[in-house]
PQR file with spaces between the fields and no chain letter, atoms N, CA, C, O and H, PARSE charges and radii, in Angstrom:
ATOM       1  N    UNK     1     116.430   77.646  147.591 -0.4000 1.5000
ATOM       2  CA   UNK     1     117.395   78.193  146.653 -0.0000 2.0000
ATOM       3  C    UNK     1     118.812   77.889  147.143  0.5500 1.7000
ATOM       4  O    UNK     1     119.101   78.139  148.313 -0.5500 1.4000
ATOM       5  N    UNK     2     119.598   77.428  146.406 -0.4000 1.5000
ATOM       6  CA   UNK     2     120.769   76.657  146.770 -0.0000 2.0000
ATOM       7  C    UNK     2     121.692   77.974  147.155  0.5500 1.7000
ATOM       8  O    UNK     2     121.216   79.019  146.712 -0.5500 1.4000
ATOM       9  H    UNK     2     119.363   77.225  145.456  0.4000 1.0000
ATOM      10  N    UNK     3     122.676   78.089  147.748 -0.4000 1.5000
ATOM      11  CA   UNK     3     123.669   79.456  148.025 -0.0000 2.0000
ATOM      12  C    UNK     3     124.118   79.574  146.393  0.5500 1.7000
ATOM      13  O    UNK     3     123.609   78.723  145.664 -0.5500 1.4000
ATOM      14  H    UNK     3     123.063   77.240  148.108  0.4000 1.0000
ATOM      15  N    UNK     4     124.983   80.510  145.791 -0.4000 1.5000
ATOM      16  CA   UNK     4     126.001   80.810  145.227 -0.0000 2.0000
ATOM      17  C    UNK     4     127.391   80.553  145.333  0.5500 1.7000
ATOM      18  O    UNK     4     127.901   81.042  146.341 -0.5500 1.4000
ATOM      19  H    UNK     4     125.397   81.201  146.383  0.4000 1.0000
ATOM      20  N    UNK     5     128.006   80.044  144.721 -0.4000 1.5000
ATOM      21  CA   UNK     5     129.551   79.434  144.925 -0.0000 2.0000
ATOM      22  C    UNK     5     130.027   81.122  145.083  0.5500 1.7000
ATOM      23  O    UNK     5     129.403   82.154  144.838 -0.5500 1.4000
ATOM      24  H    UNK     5     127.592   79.647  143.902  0.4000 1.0000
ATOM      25  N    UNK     6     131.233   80.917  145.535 -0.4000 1.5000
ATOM      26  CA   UNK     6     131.823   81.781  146.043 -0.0000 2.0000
ATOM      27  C    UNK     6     133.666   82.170  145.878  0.5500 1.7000
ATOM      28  O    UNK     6     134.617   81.621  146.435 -0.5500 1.4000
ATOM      29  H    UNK     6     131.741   80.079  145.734  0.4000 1.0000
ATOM      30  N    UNK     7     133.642   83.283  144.922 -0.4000 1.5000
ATOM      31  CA   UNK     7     134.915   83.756  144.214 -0.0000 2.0000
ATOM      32  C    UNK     7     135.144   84.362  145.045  0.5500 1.7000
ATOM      33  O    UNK     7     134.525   85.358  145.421 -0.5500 1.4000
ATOM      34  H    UNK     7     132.870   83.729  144.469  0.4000 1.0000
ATOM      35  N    UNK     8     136.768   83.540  145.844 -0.4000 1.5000
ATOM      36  CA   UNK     8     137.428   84.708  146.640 -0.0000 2.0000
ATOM      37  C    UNK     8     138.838   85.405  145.616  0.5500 1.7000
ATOM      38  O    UNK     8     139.708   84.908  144.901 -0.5500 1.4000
ATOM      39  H    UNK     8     137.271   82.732  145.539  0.4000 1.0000
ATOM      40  N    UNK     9     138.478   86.719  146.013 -0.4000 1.5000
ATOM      41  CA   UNK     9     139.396   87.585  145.096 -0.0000 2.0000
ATOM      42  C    UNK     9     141.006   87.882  146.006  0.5500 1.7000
ATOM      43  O    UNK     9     141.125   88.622  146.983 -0.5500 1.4000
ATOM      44  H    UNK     9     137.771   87.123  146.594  0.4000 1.0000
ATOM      45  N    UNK    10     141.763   87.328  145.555 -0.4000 1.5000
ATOM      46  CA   UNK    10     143.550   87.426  146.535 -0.0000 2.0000
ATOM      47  C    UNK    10     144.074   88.609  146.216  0.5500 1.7000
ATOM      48  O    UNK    10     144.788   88.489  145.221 -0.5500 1.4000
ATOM      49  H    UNK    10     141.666   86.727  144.762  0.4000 1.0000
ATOM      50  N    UNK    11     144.038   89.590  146.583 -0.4000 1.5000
ATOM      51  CA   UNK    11     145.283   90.961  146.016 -0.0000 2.0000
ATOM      52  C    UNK    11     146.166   90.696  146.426  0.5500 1.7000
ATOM      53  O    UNK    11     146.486   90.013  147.399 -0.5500 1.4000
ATOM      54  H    UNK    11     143.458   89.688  147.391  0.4000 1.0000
ATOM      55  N    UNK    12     146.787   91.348  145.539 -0.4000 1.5000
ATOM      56  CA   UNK    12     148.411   91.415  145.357 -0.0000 2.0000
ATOM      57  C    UNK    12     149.047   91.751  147.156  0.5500 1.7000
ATOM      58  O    UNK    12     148.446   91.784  148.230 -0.5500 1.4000
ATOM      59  H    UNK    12     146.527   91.902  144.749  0.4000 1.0000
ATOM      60  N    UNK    13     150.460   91.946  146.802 -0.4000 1.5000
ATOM      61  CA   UNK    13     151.233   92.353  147.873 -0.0000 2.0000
ATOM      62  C    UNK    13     150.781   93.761  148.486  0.5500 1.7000
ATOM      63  O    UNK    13     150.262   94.472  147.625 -0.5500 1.4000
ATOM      64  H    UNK    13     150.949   91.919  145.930  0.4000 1.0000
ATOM      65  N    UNK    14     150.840   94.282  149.621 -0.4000 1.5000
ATOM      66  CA   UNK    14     150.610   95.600  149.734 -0.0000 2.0000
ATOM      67  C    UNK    14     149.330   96.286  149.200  0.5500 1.7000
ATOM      68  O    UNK    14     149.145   97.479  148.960 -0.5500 1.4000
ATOM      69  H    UNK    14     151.262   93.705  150.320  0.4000 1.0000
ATOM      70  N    UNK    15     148.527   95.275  149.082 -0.4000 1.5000
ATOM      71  CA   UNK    15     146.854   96.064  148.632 -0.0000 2.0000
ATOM      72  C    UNK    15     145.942   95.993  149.371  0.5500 1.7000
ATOM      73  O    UNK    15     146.487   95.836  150.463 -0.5500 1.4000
ATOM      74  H    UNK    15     148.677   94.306  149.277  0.4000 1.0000
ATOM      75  N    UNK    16     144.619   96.005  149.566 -0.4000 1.5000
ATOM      76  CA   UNK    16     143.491   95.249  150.139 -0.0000 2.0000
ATOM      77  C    UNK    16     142.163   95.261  149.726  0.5500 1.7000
ATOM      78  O    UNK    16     142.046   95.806  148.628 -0.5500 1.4000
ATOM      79  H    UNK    16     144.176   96.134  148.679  0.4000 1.0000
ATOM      80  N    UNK    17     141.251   94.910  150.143 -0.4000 1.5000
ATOM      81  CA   UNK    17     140.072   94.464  149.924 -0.0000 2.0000
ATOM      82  C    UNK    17     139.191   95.190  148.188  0.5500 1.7000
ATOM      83  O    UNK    17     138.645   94.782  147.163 -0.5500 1.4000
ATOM      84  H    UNK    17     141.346   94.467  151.035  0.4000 1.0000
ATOM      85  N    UNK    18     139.576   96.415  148.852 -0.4000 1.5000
ATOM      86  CA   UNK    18     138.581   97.465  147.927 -0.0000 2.0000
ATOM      87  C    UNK    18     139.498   98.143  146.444  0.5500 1.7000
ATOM      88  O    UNK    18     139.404   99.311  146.066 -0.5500 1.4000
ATOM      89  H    UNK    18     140.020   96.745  149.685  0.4000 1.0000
ATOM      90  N    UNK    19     140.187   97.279  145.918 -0.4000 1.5000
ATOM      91  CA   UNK    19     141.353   97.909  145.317 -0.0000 2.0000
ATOM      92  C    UNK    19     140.651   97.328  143.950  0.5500 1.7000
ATOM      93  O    UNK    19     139.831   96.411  143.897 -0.5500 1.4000
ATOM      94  H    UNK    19     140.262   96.330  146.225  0.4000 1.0000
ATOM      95  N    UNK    20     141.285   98.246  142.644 -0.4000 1.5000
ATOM      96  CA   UNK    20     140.770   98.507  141.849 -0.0000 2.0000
ATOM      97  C    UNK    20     139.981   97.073  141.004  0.5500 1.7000
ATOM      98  O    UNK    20     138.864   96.994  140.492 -0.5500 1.4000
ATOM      99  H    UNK    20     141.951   98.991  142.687  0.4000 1.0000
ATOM     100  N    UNK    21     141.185   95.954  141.134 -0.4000 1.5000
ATOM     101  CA   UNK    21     140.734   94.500  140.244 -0.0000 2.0000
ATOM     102  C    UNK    21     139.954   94.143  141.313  0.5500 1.7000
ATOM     103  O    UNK    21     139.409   93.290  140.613 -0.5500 1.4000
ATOM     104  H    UNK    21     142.092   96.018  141.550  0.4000 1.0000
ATOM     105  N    UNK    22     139.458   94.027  142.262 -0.4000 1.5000
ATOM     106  CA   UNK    22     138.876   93.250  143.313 -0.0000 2.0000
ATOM     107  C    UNK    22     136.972   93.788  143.011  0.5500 1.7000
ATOM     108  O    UNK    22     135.899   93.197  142.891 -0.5500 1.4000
ATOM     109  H    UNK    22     139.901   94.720  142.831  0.4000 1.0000
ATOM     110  N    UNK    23     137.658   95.838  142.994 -0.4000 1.5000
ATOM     111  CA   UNK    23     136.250   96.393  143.024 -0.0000 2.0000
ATOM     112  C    UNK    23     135.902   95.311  141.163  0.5500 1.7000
ATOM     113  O    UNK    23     135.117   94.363  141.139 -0.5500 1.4000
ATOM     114  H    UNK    23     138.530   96.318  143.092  0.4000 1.0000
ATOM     115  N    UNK    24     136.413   95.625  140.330 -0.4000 1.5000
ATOM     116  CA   UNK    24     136.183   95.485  138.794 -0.0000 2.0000
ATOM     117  C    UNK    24     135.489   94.354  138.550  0.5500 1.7000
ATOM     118  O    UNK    24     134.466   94.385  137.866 -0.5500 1.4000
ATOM     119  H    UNK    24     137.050   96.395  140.350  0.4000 1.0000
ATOM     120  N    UNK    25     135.868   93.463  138.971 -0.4000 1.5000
ATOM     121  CA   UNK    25     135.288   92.030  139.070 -0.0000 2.0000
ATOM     122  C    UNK    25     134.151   91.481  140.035  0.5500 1.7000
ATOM     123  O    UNK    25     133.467   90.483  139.808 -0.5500 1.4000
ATOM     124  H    UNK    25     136.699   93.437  139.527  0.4000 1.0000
ATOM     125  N    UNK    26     134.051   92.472  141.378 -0.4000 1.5000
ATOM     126  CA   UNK    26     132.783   92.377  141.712 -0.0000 2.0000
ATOM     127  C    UNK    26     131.709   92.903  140.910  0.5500 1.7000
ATOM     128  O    UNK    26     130.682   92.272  140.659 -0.5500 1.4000
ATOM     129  H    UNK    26     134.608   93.282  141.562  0.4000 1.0000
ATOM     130  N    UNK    27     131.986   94.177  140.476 -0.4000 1.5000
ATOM     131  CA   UNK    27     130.836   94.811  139.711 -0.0000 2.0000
ATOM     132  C    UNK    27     130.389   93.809  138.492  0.5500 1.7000
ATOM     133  O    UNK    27     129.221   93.766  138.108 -0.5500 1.4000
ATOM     134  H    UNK    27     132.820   94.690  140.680  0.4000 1.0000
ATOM     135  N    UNK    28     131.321   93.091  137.980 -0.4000 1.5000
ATOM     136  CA   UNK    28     131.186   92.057  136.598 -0.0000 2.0000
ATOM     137  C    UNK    28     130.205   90.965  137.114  0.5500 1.7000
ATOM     138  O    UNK    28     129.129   90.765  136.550 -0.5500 1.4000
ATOM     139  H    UNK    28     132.271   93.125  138.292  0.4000 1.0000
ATOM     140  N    UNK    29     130.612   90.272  138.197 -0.4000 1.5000
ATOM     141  CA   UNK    29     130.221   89.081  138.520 -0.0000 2.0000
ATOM     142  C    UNK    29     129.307   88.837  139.407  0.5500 1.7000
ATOM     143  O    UNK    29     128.763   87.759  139.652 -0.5500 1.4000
ATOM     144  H    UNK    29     131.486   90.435  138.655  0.4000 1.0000
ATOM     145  N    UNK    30     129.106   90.099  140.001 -0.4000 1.5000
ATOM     146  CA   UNK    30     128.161   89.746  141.345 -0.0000 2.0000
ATOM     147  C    UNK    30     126.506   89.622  141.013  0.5500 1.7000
ATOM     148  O    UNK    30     125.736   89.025  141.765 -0.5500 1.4000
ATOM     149  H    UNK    30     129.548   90.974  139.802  0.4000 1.0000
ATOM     150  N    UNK    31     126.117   90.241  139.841 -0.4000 1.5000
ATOM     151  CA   UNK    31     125.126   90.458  139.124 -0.0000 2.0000
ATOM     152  C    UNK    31     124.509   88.394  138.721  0.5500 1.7000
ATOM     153  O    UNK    31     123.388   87.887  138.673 -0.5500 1.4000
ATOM     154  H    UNK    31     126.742   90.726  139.230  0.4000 1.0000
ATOM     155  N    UNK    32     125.786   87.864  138.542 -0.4000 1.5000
ATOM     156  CA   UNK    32     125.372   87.085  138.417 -0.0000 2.0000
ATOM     157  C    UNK    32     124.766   85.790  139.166  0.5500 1.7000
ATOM     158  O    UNK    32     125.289   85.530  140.250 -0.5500 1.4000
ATOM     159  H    UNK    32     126.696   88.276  138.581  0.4000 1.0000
ATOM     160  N    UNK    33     123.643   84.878  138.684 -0.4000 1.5000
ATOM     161  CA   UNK    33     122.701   83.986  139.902 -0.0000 2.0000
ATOM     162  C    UNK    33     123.678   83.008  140.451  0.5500 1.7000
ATOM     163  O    UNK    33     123.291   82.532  141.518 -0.5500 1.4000
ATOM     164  H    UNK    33     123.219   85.089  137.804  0.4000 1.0000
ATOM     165  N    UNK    34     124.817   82.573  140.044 -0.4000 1.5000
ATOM     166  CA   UNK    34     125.590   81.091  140.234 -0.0000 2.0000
ATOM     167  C    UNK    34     126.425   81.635  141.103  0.5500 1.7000
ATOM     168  O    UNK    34     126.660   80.945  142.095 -0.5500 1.4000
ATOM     169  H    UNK    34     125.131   82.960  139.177  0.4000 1.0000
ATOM     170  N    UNK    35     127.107   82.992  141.004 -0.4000 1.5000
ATOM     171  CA   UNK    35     128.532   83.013  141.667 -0.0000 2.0000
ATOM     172  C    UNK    35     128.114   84.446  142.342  0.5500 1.7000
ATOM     173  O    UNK    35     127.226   85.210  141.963 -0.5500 1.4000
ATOM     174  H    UNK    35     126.915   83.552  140.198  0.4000 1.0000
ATOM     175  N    UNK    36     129.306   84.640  143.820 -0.4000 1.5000
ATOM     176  CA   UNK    36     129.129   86.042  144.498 -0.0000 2.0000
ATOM     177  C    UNK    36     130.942   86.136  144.643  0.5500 1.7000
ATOM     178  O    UNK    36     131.831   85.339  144.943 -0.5500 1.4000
ATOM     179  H    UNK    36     130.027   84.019  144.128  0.4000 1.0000
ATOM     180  N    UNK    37     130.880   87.390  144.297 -0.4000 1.5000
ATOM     181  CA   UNK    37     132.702   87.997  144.860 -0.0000 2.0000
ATOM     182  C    UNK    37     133.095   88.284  146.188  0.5500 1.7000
ATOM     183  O    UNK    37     132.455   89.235  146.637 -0.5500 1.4000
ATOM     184  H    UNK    37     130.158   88.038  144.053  0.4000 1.0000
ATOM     185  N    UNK    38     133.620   87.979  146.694 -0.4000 1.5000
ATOM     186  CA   UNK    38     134.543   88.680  148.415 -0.0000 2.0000
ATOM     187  C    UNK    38     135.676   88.683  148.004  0.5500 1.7000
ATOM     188  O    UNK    38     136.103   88.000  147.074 -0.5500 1.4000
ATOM     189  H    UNK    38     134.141   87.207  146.330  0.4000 1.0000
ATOM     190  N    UNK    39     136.314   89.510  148.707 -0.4000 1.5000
ATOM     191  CA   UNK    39     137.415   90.126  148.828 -0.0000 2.0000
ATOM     192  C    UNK    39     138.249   90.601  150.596  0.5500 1.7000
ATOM     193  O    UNK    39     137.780   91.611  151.121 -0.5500 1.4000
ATOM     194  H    UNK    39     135.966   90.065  149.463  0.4000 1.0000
ATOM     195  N    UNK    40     138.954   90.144  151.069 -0.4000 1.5000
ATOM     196  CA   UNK    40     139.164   90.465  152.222 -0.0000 2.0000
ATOM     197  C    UNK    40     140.877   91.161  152.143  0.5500 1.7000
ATOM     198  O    UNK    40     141.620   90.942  151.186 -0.5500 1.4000
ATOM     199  H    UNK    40     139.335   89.324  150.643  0.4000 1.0000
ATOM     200  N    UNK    41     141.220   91.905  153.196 -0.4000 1.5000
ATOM     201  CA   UNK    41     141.957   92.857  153.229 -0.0000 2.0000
ATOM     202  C    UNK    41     143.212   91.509  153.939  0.5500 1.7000
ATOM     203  O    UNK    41     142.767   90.927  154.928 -0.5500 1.4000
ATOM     204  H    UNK    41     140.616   92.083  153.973  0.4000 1.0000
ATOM     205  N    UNK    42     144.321   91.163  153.577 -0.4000 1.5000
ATOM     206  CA   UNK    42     145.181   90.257  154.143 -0.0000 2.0000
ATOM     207  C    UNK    42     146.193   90.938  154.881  0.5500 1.7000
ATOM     208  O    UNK    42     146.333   92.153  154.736 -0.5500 1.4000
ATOM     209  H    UNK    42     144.682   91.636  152.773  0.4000 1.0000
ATOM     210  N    UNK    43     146.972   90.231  155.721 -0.4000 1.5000
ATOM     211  CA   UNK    43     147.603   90.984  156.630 -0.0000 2.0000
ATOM     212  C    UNK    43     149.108   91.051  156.031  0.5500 1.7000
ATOM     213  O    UNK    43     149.453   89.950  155.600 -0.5500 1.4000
ATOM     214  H    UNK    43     146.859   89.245  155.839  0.4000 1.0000
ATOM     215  N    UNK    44     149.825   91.790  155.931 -0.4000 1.5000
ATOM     216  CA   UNK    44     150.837   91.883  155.122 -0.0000 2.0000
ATOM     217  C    UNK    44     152.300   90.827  155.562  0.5500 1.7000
ATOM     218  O    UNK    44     153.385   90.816  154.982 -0.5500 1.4000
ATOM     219  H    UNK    44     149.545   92.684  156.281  0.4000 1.0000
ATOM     220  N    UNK    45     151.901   90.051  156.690 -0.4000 1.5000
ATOM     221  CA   UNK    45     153.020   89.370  157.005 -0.0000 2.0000
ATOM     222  C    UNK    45     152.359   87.731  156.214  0.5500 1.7000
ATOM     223  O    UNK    45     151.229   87.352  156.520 -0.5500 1.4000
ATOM     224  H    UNK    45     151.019   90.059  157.162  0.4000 1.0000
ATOM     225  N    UNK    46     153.330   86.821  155.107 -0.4000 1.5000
ATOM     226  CA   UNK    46     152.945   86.262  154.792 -0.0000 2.0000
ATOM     227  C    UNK    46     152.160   84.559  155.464  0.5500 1.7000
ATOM     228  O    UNK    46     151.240   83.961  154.905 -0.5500 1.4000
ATOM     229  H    UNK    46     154.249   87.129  154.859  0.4000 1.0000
ATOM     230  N    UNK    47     152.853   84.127  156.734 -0.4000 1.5000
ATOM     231  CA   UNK    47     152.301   83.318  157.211 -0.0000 2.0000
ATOM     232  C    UNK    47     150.653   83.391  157.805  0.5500 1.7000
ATOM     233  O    UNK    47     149.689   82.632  157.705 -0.5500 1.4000
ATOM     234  H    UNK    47     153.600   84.613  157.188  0.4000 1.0000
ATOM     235  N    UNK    48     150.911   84.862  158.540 -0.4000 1.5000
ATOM     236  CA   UNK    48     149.604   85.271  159.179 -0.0000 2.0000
ATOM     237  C    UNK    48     148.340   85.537  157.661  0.5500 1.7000
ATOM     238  O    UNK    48     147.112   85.542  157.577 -0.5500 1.4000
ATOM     239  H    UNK    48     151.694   85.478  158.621  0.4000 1.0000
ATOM     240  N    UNK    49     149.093   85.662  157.008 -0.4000 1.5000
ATOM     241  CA   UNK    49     147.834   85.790  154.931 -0.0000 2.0000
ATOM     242  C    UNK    49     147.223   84.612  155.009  0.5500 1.7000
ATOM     243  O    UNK    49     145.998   84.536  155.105 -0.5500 1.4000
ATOM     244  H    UNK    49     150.091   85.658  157.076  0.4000 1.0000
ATOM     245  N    UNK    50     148.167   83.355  154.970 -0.4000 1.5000
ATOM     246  CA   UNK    50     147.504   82.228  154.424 -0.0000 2.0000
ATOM     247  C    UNK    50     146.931   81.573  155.868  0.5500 1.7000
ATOM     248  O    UNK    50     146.357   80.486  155.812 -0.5500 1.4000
ATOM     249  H    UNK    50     149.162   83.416  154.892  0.4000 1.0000
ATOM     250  N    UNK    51     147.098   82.251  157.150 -0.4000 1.5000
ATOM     251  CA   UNK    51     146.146   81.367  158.408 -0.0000 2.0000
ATOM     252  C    UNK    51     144.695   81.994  157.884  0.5500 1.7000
ATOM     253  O    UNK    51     143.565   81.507  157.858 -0.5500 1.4000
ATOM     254  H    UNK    51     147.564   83.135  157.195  0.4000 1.0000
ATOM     255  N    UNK    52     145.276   83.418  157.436 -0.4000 1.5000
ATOM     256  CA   UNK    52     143.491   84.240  157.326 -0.0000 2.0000
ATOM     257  C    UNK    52     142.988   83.744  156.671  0.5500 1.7000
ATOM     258  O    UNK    52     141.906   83.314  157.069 -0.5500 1.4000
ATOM     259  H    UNK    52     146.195   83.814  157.457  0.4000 1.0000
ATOM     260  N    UNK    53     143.433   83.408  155.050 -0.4000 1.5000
ATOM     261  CA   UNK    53     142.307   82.933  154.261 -0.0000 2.0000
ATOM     262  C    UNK    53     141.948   81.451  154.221  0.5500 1.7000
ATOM     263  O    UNK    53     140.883   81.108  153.707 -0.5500 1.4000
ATOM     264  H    UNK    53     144.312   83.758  154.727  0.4000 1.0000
ATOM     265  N    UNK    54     142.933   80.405  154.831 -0.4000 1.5000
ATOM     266  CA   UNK    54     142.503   79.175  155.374 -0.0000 2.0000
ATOM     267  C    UNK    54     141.343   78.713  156.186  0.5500 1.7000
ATOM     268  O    UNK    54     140.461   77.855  156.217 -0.5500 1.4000
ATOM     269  H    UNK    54     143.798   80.683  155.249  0.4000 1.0000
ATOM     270  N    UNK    55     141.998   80.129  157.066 -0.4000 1.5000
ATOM     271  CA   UNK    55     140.270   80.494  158.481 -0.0000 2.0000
ATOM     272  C    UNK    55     138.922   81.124  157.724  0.5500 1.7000
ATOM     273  O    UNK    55     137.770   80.942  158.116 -0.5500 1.4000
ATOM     274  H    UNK    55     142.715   80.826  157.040  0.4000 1.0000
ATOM     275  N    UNK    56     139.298   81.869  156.607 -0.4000 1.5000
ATOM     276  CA   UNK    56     137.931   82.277  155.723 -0.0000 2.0000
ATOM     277  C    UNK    56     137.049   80.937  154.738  0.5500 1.7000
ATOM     278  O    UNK    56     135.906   80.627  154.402 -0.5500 1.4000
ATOM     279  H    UNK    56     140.234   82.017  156.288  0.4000 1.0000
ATOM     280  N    UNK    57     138.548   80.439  154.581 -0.4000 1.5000
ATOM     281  CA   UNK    57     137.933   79.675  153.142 -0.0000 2.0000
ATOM     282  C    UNK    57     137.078   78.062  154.587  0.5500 1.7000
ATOM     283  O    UNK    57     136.119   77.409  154.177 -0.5500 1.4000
ATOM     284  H    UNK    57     139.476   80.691  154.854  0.4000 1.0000
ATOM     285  N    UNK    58     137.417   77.890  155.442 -0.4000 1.5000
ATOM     286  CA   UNK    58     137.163   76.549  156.339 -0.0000 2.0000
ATOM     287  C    UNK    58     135.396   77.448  156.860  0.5500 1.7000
ATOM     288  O    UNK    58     134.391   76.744  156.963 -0.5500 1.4000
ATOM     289  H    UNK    58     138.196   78.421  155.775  0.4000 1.0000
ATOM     290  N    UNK    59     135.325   78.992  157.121 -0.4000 1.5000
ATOM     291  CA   UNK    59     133.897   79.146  157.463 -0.0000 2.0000
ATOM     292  C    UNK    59     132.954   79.407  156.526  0.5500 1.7000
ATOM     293  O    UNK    59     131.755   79.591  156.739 -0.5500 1.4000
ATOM     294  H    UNK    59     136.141   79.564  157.037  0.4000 1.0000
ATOM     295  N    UNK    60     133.709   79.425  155.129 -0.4000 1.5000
ATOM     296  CA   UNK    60     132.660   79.208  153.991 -0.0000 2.0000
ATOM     297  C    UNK    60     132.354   78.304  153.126  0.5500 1.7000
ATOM     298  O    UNK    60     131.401   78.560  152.389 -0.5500 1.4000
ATOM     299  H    UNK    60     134.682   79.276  154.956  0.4000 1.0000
ATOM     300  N    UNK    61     133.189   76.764  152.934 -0.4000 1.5000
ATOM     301  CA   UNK    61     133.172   75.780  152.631 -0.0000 2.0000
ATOM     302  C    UNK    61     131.862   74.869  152.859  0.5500 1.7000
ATOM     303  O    UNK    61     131.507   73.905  152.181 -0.5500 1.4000
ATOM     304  H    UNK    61     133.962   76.556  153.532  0.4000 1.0000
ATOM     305  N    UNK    62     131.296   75.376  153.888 -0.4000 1.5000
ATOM     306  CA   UNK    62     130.566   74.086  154.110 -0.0000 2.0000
ATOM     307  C    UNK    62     129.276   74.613  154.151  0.5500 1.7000
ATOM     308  O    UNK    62     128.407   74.143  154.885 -0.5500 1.4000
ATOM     309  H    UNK    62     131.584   76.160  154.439  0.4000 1.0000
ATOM     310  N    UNK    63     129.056   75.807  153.215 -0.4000 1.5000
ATOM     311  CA   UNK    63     128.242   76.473  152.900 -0.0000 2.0000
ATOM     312  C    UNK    63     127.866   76.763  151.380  0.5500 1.7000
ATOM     313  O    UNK    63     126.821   77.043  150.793 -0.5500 1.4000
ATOM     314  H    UNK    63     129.762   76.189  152.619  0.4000 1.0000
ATOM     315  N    UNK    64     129.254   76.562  150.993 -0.4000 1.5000
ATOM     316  CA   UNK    64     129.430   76.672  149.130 -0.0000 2.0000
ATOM     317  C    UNK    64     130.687   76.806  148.577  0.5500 1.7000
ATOM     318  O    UNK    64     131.715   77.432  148.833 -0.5500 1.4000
ATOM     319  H    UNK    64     130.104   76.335  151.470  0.4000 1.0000
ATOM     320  N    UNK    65     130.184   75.808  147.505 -0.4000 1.5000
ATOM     321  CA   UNK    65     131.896   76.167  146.854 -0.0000 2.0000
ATOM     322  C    UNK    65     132.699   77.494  147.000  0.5500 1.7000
ATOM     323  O    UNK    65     132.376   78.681  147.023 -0.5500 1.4000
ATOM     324  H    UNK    65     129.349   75.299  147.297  0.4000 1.0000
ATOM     325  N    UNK    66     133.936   76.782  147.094 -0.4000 1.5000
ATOM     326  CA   UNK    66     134.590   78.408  147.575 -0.0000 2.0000
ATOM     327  C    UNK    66     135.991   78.240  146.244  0.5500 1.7000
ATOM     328  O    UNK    66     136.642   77.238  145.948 -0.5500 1.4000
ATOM     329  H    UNK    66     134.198   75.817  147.076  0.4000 1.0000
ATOM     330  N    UNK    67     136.074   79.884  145.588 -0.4000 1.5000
ATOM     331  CA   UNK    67     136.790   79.481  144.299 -0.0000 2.0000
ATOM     332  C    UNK    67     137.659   80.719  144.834  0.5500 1.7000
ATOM     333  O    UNK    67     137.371   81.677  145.552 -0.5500 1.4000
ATOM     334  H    UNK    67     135.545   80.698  145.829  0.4000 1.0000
ATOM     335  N    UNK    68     139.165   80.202  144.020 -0.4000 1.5000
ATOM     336  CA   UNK    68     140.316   81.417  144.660 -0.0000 2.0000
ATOM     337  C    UNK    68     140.774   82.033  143.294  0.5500 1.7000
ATOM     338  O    UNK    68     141.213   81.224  142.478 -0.5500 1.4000
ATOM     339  H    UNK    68     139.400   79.424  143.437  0.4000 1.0000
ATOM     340  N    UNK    69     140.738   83.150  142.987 -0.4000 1.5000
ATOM     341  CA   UNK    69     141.048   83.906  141.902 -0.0000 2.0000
ATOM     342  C    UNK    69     142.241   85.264  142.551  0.5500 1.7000
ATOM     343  O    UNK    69     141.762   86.322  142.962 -0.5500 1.4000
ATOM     344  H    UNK    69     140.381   83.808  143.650  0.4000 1.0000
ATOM     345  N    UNK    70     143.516   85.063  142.553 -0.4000 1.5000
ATOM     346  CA   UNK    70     144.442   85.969  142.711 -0.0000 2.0000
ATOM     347  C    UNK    70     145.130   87.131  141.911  0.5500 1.7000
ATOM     348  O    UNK    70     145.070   86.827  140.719 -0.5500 1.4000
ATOM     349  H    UNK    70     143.904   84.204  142.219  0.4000 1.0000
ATOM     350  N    UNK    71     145.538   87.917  142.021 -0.4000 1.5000
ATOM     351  CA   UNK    71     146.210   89.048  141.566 -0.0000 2.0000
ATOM     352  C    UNK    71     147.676   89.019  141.205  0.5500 1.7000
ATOM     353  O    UNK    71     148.368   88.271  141.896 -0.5500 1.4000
ATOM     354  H    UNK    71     145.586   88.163  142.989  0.4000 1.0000
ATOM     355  N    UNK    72     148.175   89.589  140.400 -0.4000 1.5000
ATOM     356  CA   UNK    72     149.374   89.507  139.525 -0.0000 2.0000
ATOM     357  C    UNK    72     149.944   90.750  139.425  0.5500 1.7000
ATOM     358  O    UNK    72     150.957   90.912  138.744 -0.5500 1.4000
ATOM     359  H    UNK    72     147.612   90.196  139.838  0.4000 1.0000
């Protein structure tokens, strides 16, 4: 059985992991066979954000598509 591609969910400024659009869209999507949601808590200084999810998205890449869906 092939993995599930993989929707990473970006919150906004000042949020993290478990916050309301992150929870909303797991509950929608995770149900489904093709795709799984994560969500990780980012560190509020912006350089150290994008080493984290560079370092997330490089240990899940080569495992399954990895898709970036952000917050507004």
């Amino acid at each position: 059985m092939k993995n599930k591609d993989l929707i990473l969910y970006i919150h906004g400024w000042n949020s993290y992991k478990d916050a309301r659009k992150a929870v909303l869209l797991k509950n929608e999507i995770n149900s489904n066979k093709n795709f799984e949601v994560d969500s990780i808590t980012l560190k509020s200084h912006p350089k150290e954000a994008i080493q984290q999810l560079s370092n997330y998205i490089e240990d899940h890449k080569g495992q399954r598509k990895v898709h970036l869906i952000g917050a507004r």
